[in-house]
mmCIF file of the N, C-alpha and C atoms, coordinates in Angstrom:
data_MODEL
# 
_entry.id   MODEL 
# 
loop_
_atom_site.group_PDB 
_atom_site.id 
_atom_site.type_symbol 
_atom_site.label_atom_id 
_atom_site.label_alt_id 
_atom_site.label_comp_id 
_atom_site.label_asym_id 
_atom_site.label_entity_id 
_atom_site.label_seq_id 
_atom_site.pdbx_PDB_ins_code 
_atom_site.Cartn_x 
_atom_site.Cartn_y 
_atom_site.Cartn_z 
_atom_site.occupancy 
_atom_site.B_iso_or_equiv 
_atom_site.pdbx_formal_charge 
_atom_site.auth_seq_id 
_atom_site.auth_comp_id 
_atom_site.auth_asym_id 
_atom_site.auth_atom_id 
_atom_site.pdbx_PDB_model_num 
ATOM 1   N N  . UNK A 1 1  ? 130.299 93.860  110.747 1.00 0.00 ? 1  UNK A N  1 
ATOM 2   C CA . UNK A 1 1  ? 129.580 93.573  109.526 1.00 0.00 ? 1  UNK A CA 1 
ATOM 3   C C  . UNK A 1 1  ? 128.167 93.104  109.892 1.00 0.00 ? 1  UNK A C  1 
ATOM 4   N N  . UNK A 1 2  ? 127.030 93.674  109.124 1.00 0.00 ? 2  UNK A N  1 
ATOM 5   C CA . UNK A 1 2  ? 126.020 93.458  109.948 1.00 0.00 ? 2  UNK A CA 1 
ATOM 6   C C  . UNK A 1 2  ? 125.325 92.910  108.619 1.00 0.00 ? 2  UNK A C  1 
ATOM 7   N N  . UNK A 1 3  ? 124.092 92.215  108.683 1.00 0.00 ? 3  UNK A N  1 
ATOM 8   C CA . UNK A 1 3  ? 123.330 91.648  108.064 1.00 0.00 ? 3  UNK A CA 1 
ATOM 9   C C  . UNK A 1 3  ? 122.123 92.543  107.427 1.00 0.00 ? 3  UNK A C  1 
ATOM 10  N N  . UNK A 1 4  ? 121.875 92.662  106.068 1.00 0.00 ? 4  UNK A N  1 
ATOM 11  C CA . UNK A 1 4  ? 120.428 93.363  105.268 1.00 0.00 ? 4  UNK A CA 1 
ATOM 12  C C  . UNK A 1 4  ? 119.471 92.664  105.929 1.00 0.00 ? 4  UNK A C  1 
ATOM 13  N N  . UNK A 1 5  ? 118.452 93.478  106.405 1.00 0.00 ? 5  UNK A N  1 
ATOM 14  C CA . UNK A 1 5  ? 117.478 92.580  107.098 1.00 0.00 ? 5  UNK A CA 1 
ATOM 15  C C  . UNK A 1 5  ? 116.446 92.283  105.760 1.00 0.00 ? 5  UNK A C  1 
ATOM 16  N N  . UNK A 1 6  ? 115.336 90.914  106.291 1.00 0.00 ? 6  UNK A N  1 
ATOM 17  C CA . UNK A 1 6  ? 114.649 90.374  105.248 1.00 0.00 ? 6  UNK A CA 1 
ATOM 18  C C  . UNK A 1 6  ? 113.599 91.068  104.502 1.00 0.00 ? 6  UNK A C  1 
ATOM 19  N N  . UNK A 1 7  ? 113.171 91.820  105.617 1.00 0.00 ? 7  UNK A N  1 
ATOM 20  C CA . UNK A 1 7  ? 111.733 92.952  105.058 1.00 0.00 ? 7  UNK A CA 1 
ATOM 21  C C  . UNK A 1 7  ? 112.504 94.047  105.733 1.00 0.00 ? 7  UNK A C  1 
ATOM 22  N N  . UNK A 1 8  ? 112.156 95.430  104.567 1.00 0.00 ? 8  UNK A N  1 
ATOM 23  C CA . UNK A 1 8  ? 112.180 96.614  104.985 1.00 0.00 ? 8  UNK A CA 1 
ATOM 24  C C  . UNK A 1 8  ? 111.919 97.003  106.280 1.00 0.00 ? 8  UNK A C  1 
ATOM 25  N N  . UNK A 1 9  ? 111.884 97.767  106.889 1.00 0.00 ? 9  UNK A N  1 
ATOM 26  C CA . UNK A 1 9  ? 111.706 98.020  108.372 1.00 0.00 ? 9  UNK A CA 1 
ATOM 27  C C  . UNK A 1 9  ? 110.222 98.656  108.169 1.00 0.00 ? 9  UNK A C  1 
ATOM 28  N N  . UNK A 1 10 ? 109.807 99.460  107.115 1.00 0.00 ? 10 UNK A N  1 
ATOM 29  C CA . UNK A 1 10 ? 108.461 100.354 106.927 1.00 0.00 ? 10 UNK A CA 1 
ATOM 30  C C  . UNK A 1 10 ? 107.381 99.353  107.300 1.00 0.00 ? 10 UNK A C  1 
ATOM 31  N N  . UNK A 1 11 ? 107.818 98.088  106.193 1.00 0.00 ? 11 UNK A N  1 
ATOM 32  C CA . UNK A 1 11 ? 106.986 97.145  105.830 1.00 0.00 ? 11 UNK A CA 1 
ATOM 33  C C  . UNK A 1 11 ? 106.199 96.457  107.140 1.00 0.00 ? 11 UNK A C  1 
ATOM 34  N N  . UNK A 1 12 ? 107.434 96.102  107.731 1.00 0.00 ? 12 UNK A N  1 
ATOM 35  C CA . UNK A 1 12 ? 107.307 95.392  109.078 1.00 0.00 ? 12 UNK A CA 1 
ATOM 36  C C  . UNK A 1 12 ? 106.590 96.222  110.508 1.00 0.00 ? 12 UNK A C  1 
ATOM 37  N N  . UNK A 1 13 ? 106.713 97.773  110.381 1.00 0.00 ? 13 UNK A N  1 
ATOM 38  C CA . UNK A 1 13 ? 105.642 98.723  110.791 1.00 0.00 ? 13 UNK A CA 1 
ATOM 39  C C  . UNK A 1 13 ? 104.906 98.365  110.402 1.00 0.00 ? 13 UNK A C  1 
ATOM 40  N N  . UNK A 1 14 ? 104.266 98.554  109.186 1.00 0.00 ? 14 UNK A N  1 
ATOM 41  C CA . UNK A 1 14 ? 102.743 98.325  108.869 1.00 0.00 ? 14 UNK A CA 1 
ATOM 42  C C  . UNK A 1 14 ? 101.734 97.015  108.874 1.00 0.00 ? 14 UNK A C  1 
ATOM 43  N N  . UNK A 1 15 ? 103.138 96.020  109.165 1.00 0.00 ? 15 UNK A N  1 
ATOM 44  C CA . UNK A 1 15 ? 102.444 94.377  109.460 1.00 0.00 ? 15 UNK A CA 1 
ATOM 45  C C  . UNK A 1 15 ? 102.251 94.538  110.851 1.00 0.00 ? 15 UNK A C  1 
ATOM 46  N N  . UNK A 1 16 ? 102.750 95.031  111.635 1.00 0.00 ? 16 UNK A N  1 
ATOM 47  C CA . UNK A 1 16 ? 102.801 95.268  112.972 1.00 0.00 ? 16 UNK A CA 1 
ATOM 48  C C  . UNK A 1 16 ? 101.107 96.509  113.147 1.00 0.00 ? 16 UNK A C  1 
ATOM 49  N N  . UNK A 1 17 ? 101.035 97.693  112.562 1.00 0.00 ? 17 UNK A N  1 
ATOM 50  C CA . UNK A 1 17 ? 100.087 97.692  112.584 1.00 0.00 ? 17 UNK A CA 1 
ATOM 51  C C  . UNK A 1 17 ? 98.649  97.179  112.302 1.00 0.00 ? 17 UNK A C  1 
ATOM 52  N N  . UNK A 1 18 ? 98.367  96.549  110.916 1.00 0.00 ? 18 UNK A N  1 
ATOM 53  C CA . UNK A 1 18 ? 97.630  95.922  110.605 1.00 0.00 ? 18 UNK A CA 1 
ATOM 54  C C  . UNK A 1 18 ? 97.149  95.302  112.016 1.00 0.00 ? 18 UNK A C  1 
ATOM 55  N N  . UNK A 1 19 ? 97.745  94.033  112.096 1.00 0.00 ? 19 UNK A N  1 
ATOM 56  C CA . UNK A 1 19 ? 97.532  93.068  113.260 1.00 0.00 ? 19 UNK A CA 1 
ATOM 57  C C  . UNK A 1 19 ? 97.706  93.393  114.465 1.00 0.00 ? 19 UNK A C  1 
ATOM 58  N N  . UNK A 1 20 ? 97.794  94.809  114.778 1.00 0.00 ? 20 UNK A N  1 
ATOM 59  C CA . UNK A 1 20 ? 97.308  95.294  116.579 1.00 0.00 ? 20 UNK A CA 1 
ATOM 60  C C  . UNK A 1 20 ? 96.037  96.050  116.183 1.00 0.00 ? 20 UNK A C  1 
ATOM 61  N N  . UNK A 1 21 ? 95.849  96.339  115.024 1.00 0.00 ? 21 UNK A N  1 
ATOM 62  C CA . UNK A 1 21 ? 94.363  96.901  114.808 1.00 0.00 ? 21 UNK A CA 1 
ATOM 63  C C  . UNK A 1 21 ? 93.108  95.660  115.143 1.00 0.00 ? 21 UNK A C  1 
ATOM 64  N N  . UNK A 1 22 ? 93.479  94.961  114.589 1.00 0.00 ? 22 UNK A N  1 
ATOM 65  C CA . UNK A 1 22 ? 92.365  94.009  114.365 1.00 0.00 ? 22 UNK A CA 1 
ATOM 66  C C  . UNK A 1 22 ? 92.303  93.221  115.368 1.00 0.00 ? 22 UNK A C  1 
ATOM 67  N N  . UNK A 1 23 ? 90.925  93.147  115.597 1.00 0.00 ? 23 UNK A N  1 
ATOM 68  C CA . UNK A 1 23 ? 90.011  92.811  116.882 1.00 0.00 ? 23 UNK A CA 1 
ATOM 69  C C  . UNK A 1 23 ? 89.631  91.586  117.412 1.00 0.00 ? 23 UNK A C  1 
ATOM 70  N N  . UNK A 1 24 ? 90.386  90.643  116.494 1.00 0.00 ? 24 UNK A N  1 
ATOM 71  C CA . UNK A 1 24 ? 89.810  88.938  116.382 1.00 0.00 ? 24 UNK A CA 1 
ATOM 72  C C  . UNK A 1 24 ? 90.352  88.458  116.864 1.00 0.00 ? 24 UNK A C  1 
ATOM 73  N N  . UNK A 1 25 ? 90.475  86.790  117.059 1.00 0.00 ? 25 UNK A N  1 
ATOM 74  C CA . UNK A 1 25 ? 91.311  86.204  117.362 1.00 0.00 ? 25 UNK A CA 1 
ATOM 75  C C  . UNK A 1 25 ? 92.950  85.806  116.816 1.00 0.00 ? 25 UNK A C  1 
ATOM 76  N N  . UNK A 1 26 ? 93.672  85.597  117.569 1.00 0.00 ? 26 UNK A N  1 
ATOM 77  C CA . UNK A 1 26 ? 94.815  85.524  116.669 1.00 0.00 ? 26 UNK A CA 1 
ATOM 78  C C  . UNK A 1 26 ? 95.156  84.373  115.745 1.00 0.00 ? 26 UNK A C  1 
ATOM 79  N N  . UNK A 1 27 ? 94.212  83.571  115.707 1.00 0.00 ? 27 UNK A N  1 
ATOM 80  C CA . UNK A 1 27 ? 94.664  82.311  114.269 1.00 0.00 ? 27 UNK A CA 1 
ATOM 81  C C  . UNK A 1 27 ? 93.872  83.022  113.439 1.00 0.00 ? 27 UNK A C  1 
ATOM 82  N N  . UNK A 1 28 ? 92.669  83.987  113.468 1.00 0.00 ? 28 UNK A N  1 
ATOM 83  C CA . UNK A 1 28 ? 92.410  84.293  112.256 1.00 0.00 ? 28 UNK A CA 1 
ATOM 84  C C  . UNK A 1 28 ? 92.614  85.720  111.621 1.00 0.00 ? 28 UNK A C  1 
ATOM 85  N N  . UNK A 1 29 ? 93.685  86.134  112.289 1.00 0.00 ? 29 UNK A N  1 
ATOM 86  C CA . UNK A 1 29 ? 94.228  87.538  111.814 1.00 0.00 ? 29 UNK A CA 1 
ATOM 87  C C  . UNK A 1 29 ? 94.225  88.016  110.230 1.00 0.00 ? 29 UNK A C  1 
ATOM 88  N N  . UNK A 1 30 ? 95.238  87.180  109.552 1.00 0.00 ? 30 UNK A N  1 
ATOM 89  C CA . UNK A 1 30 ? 95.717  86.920  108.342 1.00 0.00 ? 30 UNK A CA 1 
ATOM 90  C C  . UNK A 1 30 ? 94.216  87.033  107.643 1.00 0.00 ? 30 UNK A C  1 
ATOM 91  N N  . UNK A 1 31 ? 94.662  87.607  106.038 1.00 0.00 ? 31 UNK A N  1 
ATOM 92  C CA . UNK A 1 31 ? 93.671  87.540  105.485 1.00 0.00 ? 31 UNK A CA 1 
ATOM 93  C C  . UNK A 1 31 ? 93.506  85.697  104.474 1.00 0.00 ? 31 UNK A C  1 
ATOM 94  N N  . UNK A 1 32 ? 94.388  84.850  104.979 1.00 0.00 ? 32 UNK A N  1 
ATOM 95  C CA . UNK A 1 32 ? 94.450  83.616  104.057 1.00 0.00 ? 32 UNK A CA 1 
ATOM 96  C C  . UNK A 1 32 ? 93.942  82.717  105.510 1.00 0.00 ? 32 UNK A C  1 
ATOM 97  N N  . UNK A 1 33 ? 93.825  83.076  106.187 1.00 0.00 ? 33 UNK A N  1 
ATOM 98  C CA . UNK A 1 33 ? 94.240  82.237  107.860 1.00 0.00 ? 33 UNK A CA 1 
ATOM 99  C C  . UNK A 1 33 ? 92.214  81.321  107.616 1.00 0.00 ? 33 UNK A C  1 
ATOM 100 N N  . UNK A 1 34 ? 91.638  82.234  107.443 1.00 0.00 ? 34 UNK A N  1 
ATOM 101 C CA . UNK A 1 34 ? 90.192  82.005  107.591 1.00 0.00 ? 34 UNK A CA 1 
ATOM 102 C C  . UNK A 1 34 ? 90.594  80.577  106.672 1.00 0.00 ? 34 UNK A C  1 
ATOM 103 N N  . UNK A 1 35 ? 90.961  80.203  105.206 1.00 0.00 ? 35 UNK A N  1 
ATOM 104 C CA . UNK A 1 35 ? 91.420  79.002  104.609 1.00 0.00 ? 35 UNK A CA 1 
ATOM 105 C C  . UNK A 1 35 ? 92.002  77.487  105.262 1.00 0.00 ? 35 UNK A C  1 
ATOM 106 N N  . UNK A 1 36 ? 92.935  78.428  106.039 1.00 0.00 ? 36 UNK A N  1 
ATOM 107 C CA . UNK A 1 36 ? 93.660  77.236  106.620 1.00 0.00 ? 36 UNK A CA 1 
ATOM 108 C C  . UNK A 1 36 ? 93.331  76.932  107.997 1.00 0.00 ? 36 UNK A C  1 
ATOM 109 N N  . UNK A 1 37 ? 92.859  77.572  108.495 1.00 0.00 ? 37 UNK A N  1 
ATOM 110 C CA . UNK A 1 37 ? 92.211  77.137  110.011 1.00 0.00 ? 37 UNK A CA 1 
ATOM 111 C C  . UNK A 1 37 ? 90.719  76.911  110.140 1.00 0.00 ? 37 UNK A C  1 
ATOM 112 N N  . UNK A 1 38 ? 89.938  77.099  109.000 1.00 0.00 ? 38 UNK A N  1 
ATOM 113 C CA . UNK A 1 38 ? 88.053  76.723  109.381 1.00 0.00 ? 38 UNK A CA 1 
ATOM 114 C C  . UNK A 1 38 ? 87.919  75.747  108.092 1.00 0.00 ? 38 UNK A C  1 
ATOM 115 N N  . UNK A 1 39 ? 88.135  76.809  106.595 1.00 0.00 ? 39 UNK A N  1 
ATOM 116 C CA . UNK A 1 39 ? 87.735  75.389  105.419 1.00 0.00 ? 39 UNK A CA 1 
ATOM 117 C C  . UNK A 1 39 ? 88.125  74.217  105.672 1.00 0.00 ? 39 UNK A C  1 
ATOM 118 N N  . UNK A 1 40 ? 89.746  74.145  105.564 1.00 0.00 ? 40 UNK A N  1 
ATOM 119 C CA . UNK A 1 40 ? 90.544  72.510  105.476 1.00 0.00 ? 40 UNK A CA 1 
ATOM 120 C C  . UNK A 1 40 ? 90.147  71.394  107.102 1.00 0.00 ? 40 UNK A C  1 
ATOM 121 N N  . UNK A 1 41 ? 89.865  72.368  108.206 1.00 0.00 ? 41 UNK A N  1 
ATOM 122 C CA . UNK A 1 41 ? 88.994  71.019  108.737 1.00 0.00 ? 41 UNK A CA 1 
ATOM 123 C C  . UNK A 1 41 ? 87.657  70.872  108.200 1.00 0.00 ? 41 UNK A C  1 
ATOM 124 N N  . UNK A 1 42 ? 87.126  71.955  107.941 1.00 0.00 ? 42 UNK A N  1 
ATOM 125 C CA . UNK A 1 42 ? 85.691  71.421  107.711 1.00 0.00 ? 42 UNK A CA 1 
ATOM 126 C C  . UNK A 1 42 ? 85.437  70.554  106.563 1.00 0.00 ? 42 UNK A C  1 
ATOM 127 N N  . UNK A 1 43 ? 86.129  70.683  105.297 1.00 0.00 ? 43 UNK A N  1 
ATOM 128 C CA . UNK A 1 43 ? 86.081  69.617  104.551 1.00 0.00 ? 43 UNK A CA 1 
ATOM 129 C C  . UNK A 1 43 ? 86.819  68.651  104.748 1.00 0.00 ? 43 UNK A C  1 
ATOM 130 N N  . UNK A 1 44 ? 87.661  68.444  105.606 1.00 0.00 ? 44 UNK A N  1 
ATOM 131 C CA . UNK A 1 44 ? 88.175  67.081  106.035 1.00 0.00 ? 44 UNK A CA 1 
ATOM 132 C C  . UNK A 1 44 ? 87.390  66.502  107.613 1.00 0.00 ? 44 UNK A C  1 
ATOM 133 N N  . UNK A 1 45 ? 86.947  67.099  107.541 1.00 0.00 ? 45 UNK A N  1 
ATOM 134 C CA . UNK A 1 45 ? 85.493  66.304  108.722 1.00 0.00 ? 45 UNK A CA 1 
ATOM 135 C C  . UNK A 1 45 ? 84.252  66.207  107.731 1.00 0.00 ? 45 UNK A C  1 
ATOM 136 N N  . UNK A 1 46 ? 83.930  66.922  106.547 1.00 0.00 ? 46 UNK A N  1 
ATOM 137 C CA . UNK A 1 46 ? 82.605  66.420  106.094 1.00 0.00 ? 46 UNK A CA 1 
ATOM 138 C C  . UNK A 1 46 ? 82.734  65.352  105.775 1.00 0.00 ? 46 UNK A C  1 
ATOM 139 N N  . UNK A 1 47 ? 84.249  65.181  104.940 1.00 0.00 ? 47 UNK A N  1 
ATOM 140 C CA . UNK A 1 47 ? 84.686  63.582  104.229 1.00 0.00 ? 47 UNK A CA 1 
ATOM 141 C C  . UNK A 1 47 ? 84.831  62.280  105.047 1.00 0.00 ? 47 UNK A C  1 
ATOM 142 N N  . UNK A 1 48 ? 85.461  62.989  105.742 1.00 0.00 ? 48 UNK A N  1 
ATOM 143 C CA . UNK A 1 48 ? 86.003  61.737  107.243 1.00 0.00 ? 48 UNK A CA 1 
ATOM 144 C C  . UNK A 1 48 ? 84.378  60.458  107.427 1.00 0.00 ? 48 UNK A C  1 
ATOM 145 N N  . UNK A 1 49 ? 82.917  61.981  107.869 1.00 0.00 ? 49 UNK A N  1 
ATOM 146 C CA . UNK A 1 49 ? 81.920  61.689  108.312 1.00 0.00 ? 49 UNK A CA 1 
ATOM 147 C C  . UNK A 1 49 ? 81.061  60.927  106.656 1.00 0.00 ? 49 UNK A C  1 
ATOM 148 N N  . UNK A 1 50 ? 80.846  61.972  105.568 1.00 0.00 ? 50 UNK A N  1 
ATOM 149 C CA . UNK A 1 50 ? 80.921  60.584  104.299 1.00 0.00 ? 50 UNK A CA 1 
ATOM 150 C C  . UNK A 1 50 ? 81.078  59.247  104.330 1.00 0.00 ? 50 UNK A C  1 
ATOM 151 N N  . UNK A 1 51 ? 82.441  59.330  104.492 1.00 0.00 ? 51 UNK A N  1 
ATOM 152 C CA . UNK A 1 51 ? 83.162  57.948  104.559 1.00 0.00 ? 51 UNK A CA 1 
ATOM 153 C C  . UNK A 1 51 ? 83.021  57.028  105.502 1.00 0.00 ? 51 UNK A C  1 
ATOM 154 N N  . UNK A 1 52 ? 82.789  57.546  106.589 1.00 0.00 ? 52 UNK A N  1 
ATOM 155 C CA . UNK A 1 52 ? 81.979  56.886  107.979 1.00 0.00 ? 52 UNK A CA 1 
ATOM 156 C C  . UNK A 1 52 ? 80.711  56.282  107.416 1.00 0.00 ? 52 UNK A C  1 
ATOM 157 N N  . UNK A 1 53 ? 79.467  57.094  107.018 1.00 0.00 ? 53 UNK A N  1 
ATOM 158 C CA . UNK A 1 53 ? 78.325  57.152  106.352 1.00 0.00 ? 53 UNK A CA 1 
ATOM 159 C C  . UNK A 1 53 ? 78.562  55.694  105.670 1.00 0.00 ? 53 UNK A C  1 
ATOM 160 N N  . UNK A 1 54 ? 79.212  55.483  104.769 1.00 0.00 ? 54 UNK A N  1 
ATOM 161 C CA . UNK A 1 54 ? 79.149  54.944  103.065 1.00 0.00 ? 54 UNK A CA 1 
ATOM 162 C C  . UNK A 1 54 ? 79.647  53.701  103.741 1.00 0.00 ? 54 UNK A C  1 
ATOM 163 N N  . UNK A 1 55 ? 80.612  53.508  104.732 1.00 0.00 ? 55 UNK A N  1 
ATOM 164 C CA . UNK A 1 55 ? 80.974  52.358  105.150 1.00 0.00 ? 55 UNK A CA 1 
ATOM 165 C C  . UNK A 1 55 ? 79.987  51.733  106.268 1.00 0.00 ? 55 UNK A C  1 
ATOM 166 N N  . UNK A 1 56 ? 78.972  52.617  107.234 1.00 0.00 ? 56 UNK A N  1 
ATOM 167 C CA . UNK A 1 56 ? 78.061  51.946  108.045 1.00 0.00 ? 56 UNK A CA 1 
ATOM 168 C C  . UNK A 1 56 ? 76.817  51.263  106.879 1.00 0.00 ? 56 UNK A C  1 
ATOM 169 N N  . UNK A 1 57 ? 76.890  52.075  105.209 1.00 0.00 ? 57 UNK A N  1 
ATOM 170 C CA . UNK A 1 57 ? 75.779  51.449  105.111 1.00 0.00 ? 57 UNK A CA 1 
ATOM 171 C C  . UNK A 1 57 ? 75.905  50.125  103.876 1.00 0.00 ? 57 UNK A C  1 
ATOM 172 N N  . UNK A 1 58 ? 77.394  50.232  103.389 1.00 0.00 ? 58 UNK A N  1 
ATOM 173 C CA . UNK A 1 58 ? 77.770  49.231  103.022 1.00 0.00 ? 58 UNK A CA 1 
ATOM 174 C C  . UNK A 1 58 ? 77.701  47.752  103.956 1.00 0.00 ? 58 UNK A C  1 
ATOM 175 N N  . UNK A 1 59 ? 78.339  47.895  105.307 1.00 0.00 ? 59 UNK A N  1 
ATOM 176 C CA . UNK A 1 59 ? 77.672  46.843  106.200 1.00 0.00 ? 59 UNK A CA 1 
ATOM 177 C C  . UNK A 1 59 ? 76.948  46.340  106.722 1.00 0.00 ? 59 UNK A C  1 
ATOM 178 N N  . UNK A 1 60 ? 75.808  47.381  106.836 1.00 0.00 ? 60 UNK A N  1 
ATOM 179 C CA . UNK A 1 60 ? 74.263  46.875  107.034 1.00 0.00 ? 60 UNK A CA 1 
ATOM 180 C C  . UNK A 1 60 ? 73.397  46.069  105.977 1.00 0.00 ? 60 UNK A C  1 
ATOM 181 N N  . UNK A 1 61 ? 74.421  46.310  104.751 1.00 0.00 ? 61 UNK A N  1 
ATOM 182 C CA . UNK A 1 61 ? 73.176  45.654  103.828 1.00 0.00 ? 61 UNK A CA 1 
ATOM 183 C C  . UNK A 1 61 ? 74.177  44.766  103.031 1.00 0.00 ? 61 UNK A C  1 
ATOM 184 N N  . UNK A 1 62 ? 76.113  44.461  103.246 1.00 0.00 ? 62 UNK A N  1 
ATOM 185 C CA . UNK A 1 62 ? 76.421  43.119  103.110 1.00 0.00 ? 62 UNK A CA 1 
ATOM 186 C C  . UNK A 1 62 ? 77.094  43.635  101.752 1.00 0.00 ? 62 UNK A C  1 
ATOM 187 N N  . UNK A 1 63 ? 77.109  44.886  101.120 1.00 0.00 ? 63 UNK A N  1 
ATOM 188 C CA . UNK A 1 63 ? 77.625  44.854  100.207 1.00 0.00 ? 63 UNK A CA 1 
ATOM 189 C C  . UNK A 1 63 ? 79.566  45.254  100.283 1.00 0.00 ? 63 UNK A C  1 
ATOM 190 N N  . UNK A 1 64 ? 80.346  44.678  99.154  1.00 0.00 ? 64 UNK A N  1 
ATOM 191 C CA . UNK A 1 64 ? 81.644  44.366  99.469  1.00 0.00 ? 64 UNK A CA 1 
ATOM 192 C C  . UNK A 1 64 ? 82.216  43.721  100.010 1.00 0.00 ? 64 UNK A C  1 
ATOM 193 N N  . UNK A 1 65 ? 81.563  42.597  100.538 1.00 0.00 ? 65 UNK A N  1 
ATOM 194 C CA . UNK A 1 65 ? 82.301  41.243  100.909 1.00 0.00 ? 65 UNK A CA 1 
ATOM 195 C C  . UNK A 1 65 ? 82.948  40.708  100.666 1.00 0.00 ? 65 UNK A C  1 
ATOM 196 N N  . UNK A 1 66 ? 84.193  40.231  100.898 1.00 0.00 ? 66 UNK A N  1 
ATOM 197 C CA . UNK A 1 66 ? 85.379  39.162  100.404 1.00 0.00 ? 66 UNK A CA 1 
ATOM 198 C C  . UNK A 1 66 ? 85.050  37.820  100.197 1.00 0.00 ? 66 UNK A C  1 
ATOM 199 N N  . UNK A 1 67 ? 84.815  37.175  99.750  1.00 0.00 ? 67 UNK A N  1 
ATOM 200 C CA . UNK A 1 67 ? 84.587  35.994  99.696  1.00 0.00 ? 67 UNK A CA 1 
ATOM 201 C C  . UNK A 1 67 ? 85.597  34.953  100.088 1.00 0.00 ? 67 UNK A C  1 
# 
């Protein structure tokens, strides 16, 4: 008794081609990959560096102090 496989077999040819065609690196193969491997650090390093920013200049000039 054997198991239905998950993707068609055609399908899985043509994912297989796609991605021996293409010439790039392999994290950015995918057409969603460019999203999750360059945007989401880069806006979580612009913020990181913001927030760095907003807190060196809150302490230079004393504002938010606890009393």
């Amino acid at each position: 008794m054997t198991e239905p496989p998950f993707v068609p077999r055609e399908r899985l040819f043509e994912k297989q081609q796609f991605f021996q065609s293409i010439h790039k690196h392999t994290y950015l193969k995918g057409p969603m990959d460019k999203i999750t491997s360059v945007a989401i650090p880069a806006a979580l390093a612009a913020t990181s560096i913001a927030l760095i920013a907003q807190g060196i200049y809150n302490m230079s000039h004393g504002i938010g102090k606890k009393e």
